[in-house]
Each structure stands twice: as structure tokens, then as C-alpha cells.
N, CA, C and O atoms as CSV, one atom per row, in Angstrom:
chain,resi,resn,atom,element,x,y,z
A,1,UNK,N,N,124.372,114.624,121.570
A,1,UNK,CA,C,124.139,115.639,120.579
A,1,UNK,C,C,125.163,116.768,120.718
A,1,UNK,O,O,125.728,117.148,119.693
A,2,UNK,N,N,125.437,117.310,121.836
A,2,UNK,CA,C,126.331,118.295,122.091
A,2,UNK,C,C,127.705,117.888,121.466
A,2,UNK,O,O,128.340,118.616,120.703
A,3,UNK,N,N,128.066,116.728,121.846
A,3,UNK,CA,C,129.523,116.468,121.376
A,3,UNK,C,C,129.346,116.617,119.622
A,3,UNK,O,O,130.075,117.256,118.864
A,4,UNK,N,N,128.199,115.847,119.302
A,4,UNK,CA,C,128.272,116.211,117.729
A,4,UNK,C,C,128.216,116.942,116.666
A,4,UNK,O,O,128.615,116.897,115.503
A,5,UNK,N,N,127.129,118.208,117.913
A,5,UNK,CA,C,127.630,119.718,117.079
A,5,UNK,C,C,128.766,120.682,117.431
A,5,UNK,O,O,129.229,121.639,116.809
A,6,UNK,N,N,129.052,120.181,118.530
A,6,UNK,CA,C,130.688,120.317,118.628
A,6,UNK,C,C,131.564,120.545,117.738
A,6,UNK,O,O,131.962,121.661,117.406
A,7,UNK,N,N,132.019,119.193,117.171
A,7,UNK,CA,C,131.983,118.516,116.053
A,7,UNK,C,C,132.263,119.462,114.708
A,7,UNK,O,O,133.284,119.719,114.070
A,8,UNK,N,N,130.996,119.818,114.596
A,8,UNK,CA,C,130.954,120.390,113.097
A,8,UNK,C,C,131.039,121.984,113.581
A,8,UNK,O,O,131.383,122.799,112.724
A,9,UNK,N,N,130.814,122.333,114.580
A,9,UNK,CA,C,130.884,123.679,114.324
A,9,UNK,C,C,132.099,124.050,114.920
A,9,UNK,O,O,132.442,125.225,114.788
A,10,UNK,N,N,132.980,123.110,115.691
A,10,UNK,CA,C,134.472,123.438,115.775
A,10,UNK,C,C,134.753,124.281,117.235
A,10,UNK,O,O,135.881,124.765,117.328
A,11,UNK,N,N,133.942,124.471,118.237
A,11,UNK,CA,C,133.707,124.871,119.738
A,11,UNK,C,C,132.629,124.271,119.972
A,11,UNK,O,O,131.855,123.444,119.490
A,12,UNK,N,N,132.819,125.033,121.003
A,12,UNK,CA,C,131.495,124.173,122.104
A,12,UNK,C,C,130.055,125.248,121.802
A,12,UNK,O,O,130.137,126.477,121.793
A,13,UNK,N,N,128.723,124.432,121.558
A,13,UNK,CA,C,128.042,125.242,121.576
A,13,UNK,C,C,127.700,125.893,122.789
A,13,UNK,O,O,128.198,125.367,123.784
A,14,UNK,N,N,126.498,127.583,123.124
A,14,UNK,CA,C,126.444,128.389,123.576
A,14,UNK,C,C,125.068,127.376,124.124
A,14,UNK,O,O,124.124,127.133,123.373
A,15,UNK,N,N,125.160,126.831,125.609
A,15,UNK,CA,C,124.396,126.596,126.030
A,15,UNK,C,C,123.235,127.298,126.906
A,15,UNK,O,O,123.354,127.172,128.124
A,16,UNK,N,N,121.913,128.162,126.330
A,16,UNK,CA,C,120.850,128.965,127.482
A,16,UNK,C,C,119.957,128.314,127.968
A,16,UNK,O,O,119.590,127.304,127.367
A,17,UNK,N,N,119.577,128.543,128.719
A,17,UNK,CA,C,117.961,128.166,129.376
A,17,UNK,C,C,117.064,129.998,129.024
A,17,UNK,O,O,117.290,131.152,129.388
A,18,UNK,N,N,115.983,129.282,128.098
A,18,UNK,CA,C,115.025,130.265,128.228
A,18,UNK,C,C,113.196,129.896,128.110
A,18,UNK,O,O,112.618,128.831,128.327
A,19,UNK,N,N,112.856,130.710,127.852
A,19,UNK,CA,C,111.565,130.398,128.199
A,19,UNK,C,C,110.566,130.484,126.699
A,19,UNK,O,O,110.377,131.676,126.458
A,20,UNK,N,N,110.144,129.927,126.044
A,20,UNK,CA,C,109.661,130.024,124.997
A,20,UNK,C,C,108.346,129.071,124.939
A,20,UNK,O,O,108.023,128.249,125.795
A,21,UNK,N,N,107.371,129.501,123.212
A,21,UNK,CA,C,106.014,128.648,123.218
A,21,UNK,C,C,106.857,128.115,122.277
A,21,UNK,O,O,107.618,128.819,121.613
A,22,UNK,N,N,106.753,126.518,122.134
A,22,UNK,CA,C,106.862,125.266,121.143
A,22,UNK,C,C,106.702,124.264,121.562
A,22,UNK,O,O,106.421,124.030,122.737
A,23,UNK,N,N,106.857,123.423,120.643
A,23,UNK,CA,C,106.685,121.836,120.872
A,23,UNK,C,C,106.949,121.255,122.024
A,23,UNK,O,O,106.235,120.475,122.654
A,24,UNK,N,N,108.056,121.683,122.295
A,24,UNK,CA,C,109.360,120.721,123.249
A,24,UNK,C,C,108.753,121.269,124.919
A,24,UNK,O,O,108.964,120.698,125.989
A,25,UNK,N,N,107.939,122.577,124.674
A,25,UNK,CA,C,107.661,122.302,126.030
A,25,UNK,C,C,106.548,121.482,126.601
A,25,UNK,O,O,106.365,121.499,127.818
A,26,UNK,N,N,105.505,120.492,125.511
A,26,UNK,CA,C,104.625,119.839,125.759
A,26,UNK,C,C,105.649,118.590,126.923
A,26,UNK,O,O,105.383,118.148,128.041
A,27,UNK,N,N,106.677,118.399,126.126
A,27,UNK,CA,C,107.869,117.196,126.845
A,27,UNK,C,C,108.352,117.500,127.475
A,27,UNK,O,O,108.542,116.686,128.379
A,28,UNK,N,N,109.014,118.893,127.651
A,28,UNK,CA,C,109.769,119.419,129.013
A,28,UNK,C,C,108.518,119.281,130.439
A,28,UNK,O,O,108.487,118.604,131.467
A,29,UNK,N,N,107.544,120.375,129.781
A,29,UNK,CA,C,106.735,120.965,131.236
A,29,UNK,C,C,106.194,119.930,131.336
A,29,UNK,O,O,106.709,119.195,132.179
A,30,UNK,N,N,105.045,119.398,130.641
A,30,UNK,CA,C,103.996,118.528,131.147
A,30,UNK,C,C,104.738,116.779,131.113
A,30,UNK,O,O,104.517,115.883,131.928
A,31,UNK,N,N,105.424,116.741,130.185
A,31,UNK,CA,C,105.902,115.167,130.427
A,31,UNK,C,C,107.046,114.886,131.373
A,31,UNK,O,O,107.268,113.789,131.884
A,32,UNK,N,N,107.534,115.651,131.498
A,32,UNK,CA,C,108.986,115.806,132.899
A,32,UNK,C,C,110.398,115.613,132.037
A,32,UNK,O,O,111.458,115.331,132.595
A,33,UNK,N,N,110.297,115.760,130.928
A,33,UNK,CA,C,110.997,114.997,129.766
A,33,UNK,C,C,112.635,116.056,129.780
A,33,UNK,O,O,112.290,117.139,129.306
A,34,UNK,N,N,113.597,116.096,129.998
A,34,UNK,CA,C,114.510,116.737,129.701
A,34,UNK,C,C,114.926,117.442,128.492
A,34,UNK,O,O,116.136,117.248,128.374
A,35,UNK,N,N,114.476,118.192,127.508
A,35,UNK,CA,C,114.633,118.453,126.553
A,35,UNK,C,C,115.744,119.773,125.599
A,35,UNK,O,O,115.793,120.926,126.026
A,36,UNK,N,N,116.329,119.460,124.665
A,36,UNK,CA,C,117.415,120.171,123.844
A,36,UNK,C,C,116.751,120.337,122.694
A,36,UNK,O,O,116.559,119.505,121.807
A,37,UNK,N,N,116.248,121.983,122.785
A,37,UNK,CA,C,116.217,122.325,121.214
A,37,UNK,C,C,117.524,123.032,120.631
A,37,UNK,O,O,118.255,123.836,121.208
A,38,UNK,N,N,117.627,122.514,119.315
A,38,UNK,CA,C,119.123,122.517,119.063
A,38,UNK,C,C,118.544,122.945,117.612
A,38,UNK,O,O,117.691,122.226,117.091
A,39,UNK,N,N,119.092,124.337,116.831
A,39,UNK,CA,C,118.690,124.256,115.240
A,39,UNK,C,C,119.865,125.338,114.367
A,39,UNK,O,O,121.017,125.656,114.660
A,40,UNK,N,N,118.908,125.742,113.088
A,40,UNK,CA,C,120.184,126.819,112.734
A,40,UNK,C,C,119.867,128.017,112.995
A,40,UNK,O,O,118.761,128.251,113.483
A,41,UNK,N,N,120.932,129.214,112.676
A,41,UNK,CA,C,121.222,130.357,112.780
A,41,UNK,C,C,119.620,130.858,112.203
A,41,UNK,O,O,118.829,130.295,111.446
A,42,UNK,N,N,119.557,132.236,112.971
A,42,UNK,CA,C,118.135,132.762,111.975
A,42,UNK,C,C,118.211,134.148,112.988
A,42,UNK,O,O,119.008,134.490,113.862
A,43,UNK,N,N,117.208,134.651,112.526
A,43,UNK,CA,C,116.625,135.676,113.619
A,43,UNK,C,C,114.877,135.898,113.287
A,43,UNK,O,O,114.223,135.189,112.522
A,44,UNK,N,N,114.426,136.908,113.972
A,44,UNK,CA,C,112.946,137.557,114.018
A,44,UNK,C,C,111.962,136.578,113.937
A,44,UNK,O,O,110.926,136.674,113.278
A,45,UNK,N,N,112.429,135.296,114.864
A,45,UNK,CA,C,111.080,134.578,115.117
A,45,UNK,C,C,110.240,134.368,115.863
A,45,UNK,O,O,109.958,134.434,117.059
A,46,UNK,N,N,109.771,134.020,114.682
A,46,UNK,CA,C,107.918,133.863,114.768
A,46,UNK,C,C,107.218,135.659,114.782
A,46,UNK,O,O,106.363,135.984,115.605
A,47,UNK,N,N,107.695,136.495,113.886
A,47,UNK,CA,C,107.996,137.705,113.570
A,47,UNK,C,C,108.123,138.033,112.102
A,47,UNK,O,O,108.865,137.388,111.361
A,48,UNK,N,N,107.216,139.281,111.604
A,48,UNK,CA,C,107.913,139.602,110.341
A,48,UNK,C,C,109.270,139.056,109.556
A,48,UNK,O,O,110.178,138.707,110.310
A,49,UNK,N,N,109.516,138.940,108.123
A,49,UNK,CA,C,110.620,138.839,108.273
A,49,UNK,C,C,111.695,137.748,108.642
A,49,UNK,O,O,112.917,137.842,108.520
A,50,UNK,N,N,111.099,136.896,109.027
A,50,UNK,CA,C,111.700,135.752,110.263
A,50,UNK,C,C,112.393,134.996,108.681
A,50,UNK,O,O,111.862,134.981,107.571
A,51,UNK,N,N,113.640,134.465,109.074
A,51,UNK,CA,C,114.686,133.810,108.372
A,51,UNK,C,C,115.881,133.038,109.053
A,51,UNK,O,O,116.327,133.438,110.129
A,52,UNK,N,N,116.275,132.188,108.565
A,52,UNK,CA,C,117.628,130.996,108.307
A,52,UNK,C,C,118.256,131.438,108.014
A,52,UNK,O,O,118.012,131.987,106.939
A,53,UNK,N,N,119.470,131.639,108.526
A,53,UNK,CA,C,120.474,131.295,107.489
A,53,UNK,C,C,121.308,129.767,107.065
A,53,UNK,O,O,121.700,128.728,107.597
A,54,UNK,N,N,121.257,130.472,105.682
A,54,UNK,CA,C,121.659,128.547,104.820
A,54,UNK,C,C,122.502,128.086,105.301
A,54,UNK,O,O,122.540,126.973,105.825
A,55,UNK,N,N,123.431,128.956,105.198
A,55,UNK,CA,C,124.729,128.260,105.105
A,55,UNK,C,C,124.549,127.368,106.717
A,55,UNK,O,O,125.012,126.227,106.729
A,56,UNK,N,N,123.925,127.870,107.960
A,56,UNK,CA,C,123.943,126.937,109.047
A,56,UNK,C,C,123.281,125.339,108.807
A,56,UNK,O,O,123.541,124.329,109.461
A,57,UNK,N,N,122.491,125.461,107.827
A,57,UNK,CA,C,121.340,124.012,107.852
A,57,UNK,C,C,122.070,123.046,107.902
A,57,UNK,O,O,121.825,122.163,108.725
A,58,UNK,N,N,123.364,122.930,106.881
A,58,UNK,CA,C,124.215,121.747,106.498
A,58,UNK,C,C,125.301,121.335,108.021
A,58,UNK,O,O,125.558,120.131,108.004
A,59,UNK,N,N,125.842,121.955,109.062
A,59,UNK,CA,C,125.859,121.552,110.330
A,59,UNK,C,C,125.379,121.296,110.945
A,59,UNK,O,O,125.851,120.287,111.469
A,60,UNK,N,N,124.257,121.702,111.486
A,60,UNK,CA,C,122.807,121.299,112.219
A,60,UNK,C,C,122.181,119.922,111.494
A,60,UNK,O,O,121.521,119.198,112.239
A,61,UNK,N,N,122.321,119.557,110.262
A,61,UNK,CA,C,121.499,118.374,109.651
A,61,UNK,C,C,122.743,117.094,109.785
A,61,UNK,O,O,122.478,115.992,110.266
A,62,UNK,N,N,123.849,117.402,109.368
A,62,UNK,CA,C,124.832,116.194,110.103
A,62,UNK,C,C,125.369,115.912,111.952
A,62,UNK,O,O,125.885,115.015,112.620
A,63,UNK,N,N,124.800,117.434,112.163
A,63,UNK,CA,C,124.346,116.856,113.993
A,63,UNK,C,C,123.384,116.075,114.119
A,63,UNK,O,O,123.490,115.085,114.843
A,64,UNK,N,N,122.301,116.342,113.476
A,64,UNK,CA,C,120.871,115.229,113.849
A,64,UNK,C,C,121.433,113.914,113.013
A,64,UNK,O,O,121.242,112.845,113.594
A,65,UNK,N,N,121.895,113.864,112.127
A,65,UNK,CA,C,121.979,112.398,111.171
A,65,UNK,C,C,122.647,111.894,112.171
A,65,UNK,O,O,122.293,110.842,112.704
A,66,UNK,N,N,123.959,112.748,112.650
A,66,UNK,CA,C,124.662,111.478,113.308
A,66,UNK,C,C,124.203,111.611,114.865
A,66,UNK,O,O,125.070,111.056,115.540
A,67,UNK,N,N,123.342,112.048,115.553
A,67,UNK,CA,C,123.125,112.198,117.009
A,67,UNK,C,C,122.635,110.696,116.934
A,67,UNK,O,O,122.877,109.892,117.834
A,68,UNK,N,N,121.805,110.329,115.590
A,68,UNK,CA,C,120.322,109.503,115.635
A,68,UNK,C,C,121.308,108.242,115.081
A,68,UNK,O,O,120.878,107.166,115.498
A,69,UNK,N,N,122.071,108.157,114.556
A,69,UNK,CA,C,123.247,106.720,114.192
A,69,UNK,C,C,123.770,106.591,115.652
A,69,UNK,O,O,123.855,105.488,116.190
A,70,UNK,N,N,124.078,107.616,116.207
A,70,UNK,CA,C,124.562,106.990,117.813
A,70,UNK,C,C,123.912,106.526,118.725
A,70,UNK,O,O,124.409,105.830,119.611
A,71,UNK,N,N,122.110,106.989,118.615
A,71,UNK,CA,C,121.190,106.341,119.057
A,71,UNK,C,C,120.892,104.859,118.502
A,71,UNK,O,O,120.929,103.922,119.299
A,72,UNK,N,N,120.758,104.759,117.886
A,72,UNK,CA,C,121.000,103.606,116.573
A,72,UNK,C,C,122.126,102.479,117.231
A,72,UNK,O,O,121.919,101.300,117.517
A,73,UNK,N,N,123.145,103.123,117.338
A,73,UNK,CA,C,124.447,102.230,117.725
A,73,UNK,C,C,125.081,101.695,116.174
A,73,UNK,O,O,125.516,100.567,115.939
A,74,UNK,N,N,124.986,102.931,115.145
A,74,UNK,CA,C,125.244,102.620,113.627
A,74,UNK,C,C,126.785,103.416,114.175
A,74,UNK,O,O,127.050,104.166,115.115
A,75,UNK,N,N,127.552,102.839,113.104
A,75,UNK,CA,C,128.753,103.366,113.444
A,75,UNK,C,C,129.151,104.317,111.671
A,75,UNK,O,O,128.882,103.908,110.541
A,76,UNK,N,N,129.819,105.577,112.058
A,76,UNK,CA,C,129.142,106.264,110.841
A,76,UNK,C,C,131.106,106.260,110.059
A,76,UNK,O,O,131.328,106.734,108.944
């Protein structure tokens, strides 16, 4: 996945470790699961106000199409 938003966004993404409530930590904490949440630009979430920005969706959505063709072994 990293190499593929690479990719479209033309550097390397800004890799953190932080601590947050969602999904992914049902798979991180309790399943032992290694997990990458990866999405678009926004701010004030889960907060008043809370928003996307558009223009990020269309990089972030050809990272997942093609992360999941390389899982696949589809050649794109």
C-alpha cells in the first residue's frame, strides 16, 4: 500500500503511530493484527464541523483499487 500511495501522491507518505477509537483497533489490539489506516485529507474529527477534502478522495481511492489488484495478483 505504501508504495502505491507513493505513487499518486508523488513522496513518501508521513508515517505516525497514534492512539485513536476505531475499527482497526478491534484488529490491531485484540486480534494481534498489524494494521494501516490510510485515508484522505480532512480535519475536526469526529468533531463539529468535521470534513474531507475532495480533491484528496481521487488518490486515496486509486491507492486502495490498486493495493487490492496487487493482492489479487491482477496486473493493472
Amino acid at each position: 500500500m505504501q508504495l502505491n500511495l507513493e505513487r499518486e501522491i508523488g513522496r513518501r507518505p508521513q508515517l505516525v503511530l497514534q492512539r485513536s477509537v476505531a475499527d482497526t483497533n478491534h484488529f490491531a489490539v485484540h486480534g494481534g493484527v498489524p494494521t494501516v489506516v490510510c485515508g484522505p485529507l480532512g480535519g475536526n474529527t469526529c468533531r463539529a464541523n468535521e470534513y474531507v477534502e475532495v480533491d484528496s478522495l481521487v488518490p486515496i481511492t486509486r491507492t486502495y483499487v490498486q493495493t487490492v489488484m496487487d493482492l489479487l495478483g491482477v496486473r493493472g
